[in-house]
N, C-alpha and C positions, 0 to 999 in steps of 0.2 A: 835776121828775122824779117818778114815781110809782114805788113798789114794790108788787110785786103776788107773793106766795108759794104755789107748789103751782098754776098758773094759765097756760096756757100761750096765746098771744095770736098771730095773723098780722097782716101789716101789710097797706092799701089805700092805695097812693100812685095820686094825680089829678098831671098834668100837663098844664099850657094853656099860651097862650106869657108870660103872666105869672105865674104862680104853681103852686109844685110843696105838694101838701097831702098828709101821711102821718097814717092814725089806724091805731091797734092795737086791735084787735076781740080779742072775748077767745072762743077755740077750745075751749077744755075750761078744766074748773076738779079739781084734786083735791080729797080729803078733808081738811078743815081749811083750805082756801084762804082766803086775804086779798087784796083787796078780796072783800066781797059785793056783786059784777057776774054778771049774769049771760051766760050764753055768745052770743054774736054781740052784745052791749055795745059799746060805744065805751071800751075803759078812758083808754087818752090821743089825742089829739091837735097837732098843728099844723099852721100855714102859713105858707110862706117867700110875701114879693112883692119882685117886682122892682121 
């Protein structure tokens, strides 16, 4: 797991018929924000398989 402070992030979930894949894209960053990512970054991801 990632922590990410002052940084606010949407998720992109992909669905096929084997595998569901979610990343957090990072939307806005505030003043003093941690990580230094920049906005539409990948801050995390995964993928489940069946």
């Amino acid at each position: 797991m990632k922590a990410a402070y002052r940084t606010s992030t949407y998720q992109v979930v992909t669905v096929t018929p084997t595998t569901l894949s979610v990343r957090a894209l990072v939307g806005h960053r505030g003043r003093g924000a941690t990580p230094a990512a920049r906005v539409g970054s990948t801050l995390d991801s995964f993928t489940l398989t069946r």
